[in-house]
C-alpha positions as CSV (number, residue, x, y, z in Angstrom):
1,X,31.9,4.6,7.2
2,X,32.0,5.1,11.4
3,X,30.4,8.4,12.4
4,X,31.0,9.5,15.9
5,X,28.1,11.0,17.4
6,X,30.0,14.2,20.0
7,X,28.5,16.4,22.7
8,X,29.3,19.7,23.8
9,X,29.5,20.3,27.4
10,X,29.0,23.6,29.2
11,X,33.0,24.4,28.9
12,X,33.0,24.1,25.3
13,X,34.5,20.6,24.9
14,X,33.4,17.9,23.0
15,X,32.5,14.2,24.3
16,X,31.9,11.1,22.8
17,X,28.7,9.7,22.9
18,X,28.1,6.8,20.0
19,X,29.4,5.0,17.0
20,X,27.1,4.6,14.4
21,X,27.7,3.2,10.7
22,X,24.4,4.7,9.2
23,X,24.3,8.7,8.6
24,X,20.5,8.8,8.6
25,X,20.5,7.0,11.7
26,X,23.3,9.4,13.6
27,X,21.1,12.2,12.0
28,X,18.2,11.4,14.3
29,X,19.8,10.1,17.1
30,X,21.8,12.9,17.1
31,X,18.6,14.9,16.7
32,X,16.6,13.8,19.3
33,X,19.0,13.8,22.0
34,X,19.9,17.7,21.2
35,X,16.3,18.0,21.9
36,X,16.1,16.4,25.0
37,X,19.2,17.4,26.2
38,X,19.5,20.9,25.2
39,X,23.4,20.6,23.8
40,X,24.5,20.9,21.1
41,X,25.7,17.8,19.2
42,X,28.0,17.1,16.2
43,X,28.7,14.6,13.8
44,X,32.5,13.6,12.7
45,X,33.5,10.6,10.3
46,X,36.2,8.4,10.9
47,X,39.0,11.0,9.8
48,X,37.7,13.8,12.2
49,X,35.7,15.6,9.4
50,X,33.1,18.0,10.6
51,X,29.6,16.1,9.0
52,X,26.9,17.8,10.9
53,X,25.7,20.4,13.4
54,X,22.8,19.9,14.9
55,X,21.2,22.6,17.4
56,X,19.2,22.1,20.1
């Protein structure tokens, strides 16, 4: 399974940011770069199905 790794930028839009294959993985990744960025990031499977929110 692909997950897209998305951020949200100041207007509300989301952007790309990786491909991963490993959920865990995204999880984290995912994680630690809502942290450090302070956006919020999201978490969509190859048929644009919502996975994950994560909060910064």
């Amino acid at each position: 399974m692909k997950i897209s790794i998305q951020w949200q930028d100041q207007f509300g839009h989301w952007k790309h940011y990786q491909m991963m294959h490993h959920l865990p993985g995204a999880y984290r990744t995912a994680k630690q770069r809502a942290t450090r960025t302070e956006k919020r990031h999201r978490l969509v499977d190859e048929d644009g199905r919502l996975l994950d929110l994560v909060e910064p």
